[in-house]
N, C-alpha and C positions, 0 to 999 in steps of 0.2 A: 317383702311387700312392694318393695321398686320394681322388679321385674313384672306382675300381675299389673302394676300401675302401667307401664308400658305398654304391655299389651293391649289393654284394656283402651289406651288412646290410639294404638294401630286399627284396632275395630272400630274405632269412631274415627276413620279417614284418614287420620296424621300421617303426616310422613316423619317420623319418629327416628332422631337420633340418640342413642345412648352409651351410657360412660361406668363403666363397673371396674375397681380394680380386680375382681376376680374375671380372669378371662374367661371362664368353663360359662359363667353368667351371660357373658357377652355372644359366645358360640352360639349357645341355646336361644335367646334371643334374634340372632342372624337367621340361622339353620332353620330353628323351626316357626318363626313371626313374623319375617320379613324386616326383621328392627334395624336401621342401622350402626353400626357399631362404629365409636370415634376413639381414638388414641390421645389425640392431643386437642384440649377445647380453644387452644386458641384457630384453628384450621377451620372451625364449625361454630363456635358461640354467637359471634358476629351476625350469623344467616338467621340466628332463630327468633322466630316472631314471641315462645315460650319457651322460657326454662324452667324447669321444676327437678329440684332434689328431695331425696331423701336418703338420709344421712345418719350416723348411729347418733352423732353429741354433740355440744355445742361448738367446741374445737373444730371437728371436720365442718362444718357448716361455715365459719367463721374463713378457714383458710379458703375452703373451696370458692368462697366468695371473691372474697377479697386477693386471692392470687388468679383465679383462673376462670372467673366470671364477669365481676366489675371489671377488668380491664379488657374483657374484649364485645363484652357487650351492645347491643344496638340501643340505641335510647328510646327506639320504638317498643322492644323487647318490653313484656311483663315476667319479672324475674317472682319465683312461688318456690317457695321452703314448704315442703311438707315434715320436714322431721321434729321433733320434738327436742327445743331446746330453752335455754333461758331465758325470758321474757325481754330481761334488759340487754342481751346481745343481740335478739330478736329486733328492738330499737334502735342500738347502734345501727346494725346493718340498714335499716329502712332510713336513718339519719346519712349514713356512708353514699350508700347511692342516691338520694337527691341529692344532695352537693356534686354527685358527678353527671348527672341530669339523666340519674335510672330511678327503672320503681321496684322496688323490692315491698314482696308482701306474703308474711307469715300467714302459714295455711295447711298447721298442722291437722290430720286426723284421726280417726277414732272408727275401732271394728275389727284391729286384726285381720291377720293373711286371711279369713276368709271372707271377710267384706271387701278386699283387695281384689280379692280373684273372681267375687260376684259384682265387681262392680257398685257396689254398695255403703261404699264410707262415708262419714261425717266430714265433712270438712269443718275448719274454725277458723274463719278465714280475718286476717286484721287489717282491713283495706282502711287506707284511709278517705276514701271516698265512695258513693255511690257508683258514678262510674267505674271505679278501678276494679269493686266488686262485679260488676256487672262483666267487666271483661272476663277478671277472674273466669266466670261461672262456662264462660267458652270453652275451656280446657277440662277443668274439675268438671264440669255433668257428665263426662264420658268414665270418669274413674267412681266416681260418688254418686249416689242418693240421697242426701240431704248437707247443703252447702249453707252456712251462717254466716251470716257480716254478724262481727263481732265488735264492728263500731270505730276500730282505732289499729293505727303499730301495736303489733305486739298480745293484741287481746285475745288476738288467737292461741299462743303463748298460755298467756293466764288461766283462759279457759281448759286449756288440755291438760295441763298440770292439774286443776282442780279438779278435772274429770275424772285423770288416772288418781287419784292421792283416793277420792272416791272408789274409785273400782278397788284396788289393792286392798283398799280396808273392806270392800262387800266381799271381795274373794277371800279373803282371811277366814270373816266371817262363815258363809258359806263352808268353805273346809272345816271350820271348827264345828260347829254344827252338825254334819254329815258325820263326822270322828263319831261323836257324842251319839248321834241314832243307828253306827255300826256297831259298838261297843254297849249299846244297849237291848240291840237284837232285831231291828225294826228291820224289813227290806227296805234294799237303798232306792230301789225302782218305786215302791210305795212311799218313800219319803218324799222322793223327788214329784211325783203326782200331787201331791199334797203343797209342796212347796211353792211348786211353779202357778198353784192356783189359790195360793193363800197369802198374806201379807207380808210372806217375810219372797216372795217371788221378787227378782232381779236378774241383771243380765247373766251373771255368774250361775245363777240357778238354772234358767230358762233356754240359753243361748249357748252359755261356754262353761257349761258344768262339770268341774275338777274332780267326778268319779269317774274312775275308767267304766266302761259300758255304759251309763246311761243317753248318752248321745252321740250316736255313731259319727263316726269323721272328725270327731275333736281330738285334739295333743294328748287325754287323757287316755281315751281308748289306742293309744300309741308311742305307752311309756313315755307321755310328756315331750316330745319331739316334736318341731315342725311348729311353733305356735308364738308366743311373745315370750319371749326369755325374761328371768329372772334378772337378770341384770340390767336389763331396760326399763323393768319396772324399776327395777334398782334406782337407776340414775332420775329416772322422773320423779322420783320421791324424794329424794334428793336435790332436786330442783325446786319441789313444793316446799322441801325444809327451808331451802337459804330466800325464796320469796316472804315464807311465811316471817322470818326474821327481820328481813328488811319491811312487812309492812306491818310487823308488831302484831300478827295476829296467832293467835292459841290451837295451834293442831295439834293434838296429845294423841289422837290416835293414827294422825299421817308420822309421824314420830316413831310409834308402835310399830309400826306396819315395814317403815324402811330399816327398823333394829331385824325384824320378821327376814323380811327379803335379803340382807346383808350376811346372816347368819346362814343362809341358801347358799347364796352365793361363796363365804366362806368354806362351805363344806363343797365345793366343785362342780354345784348344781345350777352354777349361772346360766347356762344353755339348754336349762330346762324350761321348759313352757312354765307359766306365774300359778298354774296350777297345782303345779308337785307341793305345794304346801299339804295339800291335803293328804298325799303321801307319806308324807312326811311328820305331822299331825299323830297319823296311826303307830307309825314307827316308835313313837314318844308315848303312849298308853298300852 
């Protein structure tokens, strides 16, 4: 999704440098987008008016920060986390760099590589100001379609976690479902007509529906490749679990859902799109 993001602010004018530990990433970026590719951030952090990562977890976010962003940083800089991480490191970080008189502002999103690559993602952005959103919005309308001030540090955090803890359990859903009207003989192209214009319709149905062929160009019509890994949903559910503990609140079926995803990913199917459940679903009746 990093890479799509890039590009995506090269078409909207930037003079775009960027940082991948995969070199093949960085090639293709150079060669074929004009991007510029950096080696080492302290040579280039300094100059940039925005930084923006995205990152697989809270650890890489945390270090990147803190070793090779906050110390080279311009205080003019607006520092923008787009990965999905845990709400309260999300805070520290926004705590860390005002004491060293930066702004850091979580602004994770939502859509998937293909809202990445249309330009099209949510942002959830936790400014804590008016203005800070407003600059925000200078960067992100070139990557996104719909940008939220979420109010506060961190609420962007919250927000995306709820989002995803939501999605994982409608995509469960959804595949269990489709099992049930495969195995009962229904065509899956008349089920999904039906779905997508009936009550139980959702993004999982309508947009990124986990039967192979019902909508061309998704992970499903491509052996699950190429899409949101299993494992990311993993960790984001994950993340909803030890939030939900610490604010005492009851998710029995975000609980469900990461026992669901965990049990994927034990069987070596981490790097498969969140959709092989429903694959997987079949395999089991």
């Amino acid at each position: 999704m990093g890479s799509s993001m890039a590009i995506n602010l090269k078409k909207g004018g930037f003079d775009v440098y960027a940082y991948d530990t995969n070199s093949k990433t960085l090639e293709n970026l150079s060669s074929n987008h004009g991007i510029n590719p950096i080696t080492k951030f302290s040579d280039t952090v300094g100059q940039m008016e925005f930084v923006v990562s995205m990152l697989p977890n809270t650890q890489h976010v945390q270090q990147t920060f803190e070793e090779n962003i906050f110390p080279y940083a311009s205080p003019k800089a607006l520092l923008l986390d787009s990965s999905t991480i845990s709400p309260i490191a999300a805070k520290n970080l926004n705590e860390t760099a005002s004491k060293k008189g930066l702004t850091f502002v979580d602004a994770p999103v939502s859509g998937g590589v293909t809202a990445a690559a249309g330009a099209t993602l949510t942002f959830m952005v936790g400014a804590p100001n008016q203005e800070i959103f407003e600059r925000s919005k200078i960067v992100l309308s070139h990557m996104g379609k719909n940008i939220v001030n979420c109010g506060k540090p961190s609420a962007g955090q919250i927000a995306k976690i709820c989002n995803n803890m939501a999605l994982a359990i409608q995509m469960i859903s959804v595949a269990e479902a489709n099992t049930l009207g495969k195995k009962l003989g229904i065509d899956q192209k008349v089920l999904f007509e039906i779905m997508r214009t009936s009550s139980s319709r959702c993004w999982s149905v309508d947009t990124y529906n986990p039967v192979p062929g019902i909508i061309e160009g998704l992970p499903a019509s491509r052996d699950y490749e190429g899409g949101f890994m299993c494992d990311l949903m993993l960790k984001d559910l994950k993340l909803a679990e030890e939030s939900a503990k610490e604010a005492g609140a009851h998710t029995p079926l975000g609980k469900q859902a990461k026992d669901i995803y965990q049990s994927l990913s034990d069987q070596n199917l981490g790097k498969k799109d969140f959709g092989v459940v429903y694959r997987e679903f079949l395999k089991k009746n």
